[in-house]
N, C-alpha and C positions, 0 to 999 in steps of 0.2 A: 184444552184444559190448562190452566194456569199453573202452573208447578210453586207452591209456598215452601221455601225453605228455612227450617229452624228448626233445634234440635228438643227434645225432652225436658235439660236440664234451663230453657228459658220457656219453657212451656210451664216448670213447674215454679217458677222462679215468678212470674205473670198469677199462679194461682196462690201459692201463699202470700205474696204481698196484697192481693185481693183481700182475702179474708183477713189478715191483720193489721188491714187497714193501716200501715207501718212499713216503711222500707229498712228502719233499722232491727224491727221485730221480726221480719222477716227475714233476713241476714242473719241475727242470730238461729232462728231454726236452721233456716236452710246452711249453717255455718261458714257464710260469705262474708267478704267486706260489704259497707252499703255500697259504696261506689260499684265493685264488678257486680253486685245485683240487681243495681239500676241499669247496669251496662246489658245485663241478660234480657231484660224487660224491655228495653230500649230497640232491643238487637232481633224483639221478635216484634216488636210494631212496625217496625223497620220491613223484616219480611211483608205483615198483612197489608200493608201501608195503611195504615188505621190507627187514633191514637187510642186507647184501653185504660189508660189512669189519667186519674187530674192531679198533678202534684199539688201541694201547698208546702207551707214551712212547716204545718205540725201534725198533718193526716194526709192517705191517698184516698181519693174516690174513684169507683169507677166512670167511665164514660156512659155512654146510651149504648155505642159497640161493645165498649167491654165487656159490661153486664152478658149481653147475647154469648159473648164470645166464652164467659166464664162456665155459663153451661156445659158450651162444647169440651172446652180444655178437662174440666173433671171427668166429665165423660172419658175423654179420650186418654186420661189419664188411670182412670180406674179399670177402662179395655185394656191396658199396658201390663195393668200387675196383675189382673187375671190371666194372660197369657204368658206371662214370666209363669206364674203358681202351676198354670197346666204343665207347661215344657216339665219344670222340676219335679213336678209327680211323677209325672214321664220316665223322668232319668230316676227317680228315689223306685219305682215300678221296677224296673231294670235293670237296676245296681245294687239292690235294697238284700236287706240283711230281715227275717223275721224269725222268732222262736216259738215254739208252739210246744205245749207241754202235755202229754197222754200217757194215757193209761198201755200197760206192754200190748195187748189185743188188739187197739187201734194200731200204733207201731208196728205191729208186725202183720197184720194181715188188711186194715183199710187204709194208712200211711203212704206204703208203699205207692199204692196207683194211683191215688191221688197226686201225689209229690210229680209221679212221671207226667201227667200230662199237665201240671204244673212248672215244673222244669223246661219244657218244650216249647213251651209261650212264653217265658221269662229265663233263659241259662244262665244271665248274669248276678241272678236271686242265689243269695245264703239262706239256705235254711237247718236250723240248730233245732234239733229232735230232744226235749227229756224227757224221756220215756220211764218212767216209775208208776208208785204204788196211787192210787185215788187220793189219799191222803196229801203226797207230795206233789202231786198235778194241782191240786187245790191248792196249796201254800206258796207254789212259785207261780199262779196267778195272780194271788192277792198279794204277795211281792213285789210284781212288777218284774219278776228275771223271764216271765213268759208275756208274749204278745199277746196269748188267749190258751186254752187248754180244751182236750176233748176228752171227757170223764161222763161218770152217771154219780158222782156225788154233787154238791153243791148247790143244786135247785135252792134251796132254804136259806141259801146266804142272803141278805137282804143289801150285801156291796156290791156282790156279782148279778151278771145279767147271765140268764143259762138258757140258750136255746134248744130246741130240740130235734137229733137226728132220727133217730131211730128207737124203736122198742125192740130191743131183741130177749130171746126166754131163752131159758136154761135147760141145758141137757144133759143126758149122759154118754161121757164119751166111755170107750170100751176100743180094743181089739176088733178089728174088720171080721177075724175069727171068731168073734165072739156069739156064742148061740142064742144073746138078744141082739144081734145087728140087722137084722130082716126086723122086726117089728118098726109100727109106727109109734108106740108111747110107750112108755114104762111107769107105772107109779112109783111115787118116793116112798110108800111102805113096803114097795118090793125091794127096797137095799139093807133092808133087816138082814143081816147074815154075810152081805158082801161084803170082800175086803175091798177100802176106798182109799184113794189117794184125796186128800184134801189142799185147800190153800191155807196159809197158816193166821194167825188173828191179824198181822200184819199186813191183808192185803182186805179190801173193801168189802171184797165177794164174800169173806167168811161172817159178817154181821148177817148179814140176808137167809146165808145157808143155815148158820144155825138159831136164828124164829122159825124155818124150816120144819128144820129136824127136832127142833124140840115139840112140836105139835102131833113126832108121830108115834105110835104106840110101841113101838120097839125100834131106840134109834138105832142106827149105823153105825158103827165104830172106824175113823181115819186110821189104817197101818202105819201112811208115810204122810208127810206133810211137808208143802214148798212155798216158798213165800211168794212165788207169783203162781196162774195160769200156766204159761207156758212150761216153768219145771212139773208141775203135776202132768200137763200131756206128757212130755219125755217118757214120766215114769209111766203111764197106760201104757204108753207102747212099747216101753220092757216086758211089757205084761205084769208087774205089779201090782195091778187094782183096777179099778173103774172111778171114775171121779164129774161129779157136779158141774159142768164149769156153762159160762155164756157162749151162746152161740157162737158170737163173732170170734170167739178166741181158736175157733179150730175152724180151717178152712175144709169147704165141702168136697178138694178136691185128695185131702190128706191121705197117700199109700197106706200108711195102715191104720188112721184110727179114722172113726165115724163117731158120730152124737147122734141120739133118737131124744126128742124130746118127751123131758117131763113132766107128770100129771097128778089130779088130785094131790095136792093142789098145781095148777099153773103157775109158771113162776117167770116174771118178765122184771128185767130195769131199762130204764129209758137214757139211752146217750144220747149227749148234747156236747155245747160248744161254751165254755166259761170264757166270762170276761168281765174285767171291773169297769164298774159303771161309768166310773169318774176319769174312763181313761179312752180316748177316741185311737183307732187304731189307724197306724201310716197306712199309705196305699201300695204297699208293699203285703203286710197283715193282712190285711182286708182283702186283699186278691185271694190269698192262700183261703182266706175263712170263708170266700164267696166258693170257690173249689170244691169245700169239705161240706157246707151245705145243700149243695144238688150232687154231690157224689151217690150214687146207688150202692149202698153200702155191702148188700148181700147180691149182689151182681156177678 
């Protein structure tokens, strides 16, 4: 097999003065003298042994080879920078930096395992957690300071795209001690009279909870009140109260508190994955979001 030697930059140097029909047009793109352009051009006909252009004094044409040849060169030119863009995914995969904004519940109990066996296929990835209220998950999406967010508000936006993980329902968590932790349900007019720890208007979950409780004939009265989830468990398991909260927020495997779900009515929100429409996510995001998608959330 015949070995053709010549480099890219007369391979590219053959395809732009094709198409602009011009060797001084060409030299200015390609930011050459005419002379070391013609010299590139010259320097790969040289190689094919074949001539490729028809000079004149005021236009290039191609030849009969050229033309054939100008197929292959773009081809072979356009194989080039597809496999420069893969390598660099590669490396931007590998090296790459992403931020992801959620709600504390996800942070603290689906984050975690995810992140690990994300980290383990990629260790040379940064990954930046802000971990806030629904509200501020929302806002540092539509920002731009997060790569994507995982909440249950935001379906409604009509800038964001919001896929969906999971439906989880709401329970009551309580003391392991406690003489409703053997049952399977509790209804919400049975917290007439209990002292409850609630979250306070500042976190998401307190819209939902009270259309709730105002529907039921004798509401509940909140003792204590924390502006996320996870300060309301703390306080359950001082034994302070019993409190409301989303599945996902209390792990099934928790030494002392446990959740029984609640009834009459059922009460579910659906978590998903936000992101702005207008904004395609690097291949660094995108790995982490493909992660959080088949994640088995309550696994």
């Amino acid at each position: 097999m015949k070995h053709i030697k010549f480099d890219m930059g007369e391979l590219m140097a053959f395809v732009v003065t094709a198409e602009k029909s011009s060797f001084r047009l060409a030299a200015e793109a390609l930011f050459l003298s005419p002379p070391a352009l013609s010299r590139r051009v010259e320097r790969l006909e040289a190689a094919l042994g074949a001539r490729l252009l028809e000079r004149t004094t005021r236009h290039v044409k191609l030849t009969a080879v050229g033309h054939d040849f100008l197929h292959e060169a773009r081809a072979a030119l356009t194989g080039l920078e597809e496999a420069v863009q893969r390598v660099g995914d590669q490396l931007q995969l590998r090296r790459g930096r992403v931020t992801v904004a959620c709600i504390p519940s996800v942070a603290n109990h689906l984050l975690p395992r995810v992140l690990g066996a994300f980290a383990a296929s990629q260790p040379e990835v940064q990954v930046h957690v802000i971990d806030e209220s629904a509200r501020q998950v929302l806002d540092a999406v539509q920002r731009g300071d997060a790569d994507f967010g995982v909440s249950f508000t935001g379906s409604q936006d009509s800038s964001l795209r919001f896929e969906a993980l999971t439906r989880e329902r709401y329970v009551l968590a309580m003391p392991r001690s406690h003489a409703w932790a053997e049952r399977s349900e509790i209804g919400w007019s049975e917290l007439a009279g209990q002292r409850l720890v609630s979250v306070s208007h500042q976190s998401g979950n307190r819209v939902l909870l009270d259309q709730v409780m105002a529907e039921l004939p004798h509401q509940p009265v909140a003792w204590h009140e924390c502006n996320h989830v996870t300060g309301a468990l703390a306080l359950v398991e001082a034994g302070l109260g019993l409190a409301a909260i989303p599945q996902l927020a209390l792990r099934q495997d928790h030494p002392a508190v446990c959740g029984v779900p609640l009834t009459a009515p059922d009460v579910w929100r659906t978590l998903g994955l936000l992101q702005r429409r207008d904004r395609v996510l690097n291949p660094t995001a995108e790995a982490l979001r493909q992660c959080l998608m088949h994640a088995h959330v309550f696994g």
